[in-house]
C-alpha positions, 0 to 999 in steps of 0.5 A, a space after each residue: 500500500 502506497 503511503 501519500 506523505 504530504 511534505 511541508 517546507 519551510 521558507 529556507 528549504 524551498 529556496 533552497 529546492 531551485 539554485 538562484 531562488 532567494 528566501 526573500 522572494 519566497 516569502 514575497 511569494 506566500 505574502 503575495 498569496 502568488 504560492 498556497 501556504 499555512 502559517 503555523 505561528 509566524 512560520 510559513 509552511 509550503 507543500 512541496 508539491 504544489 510548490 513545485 508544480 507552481 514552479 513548473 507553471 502548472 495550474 492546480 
């Protein structure tokens, strides 16, 4: 049985996920609402997969 973990990411390990994308522009992206997030205090969490697919242009 296939196990479907959702991976979150904070603002630091996304940017790290494409070389020359800044942490700075990845959190102007969840103010932006340009990228889906949750907060979890003042701490922005991405899903990694919709992060990626929003990095390849695909729409959800």
């Amino acid at each position: 049985m296939a196990e479907n973990k959702i991976i979150m990411l904070t603002i630091k390990e996304a940017a790290a996920l494409v070389e020359g994308l800044t942490e700075y522009r990845v959190r102007q992206m969840c103010i932006n609402d340009q990228v889906p997030h949750i907060m979890a205090g003042k701490k922005y969490l991405i899903n990694k997969e919709t992060f990626l697919r929003y990095l390849r242009g695909e729409t959800a």
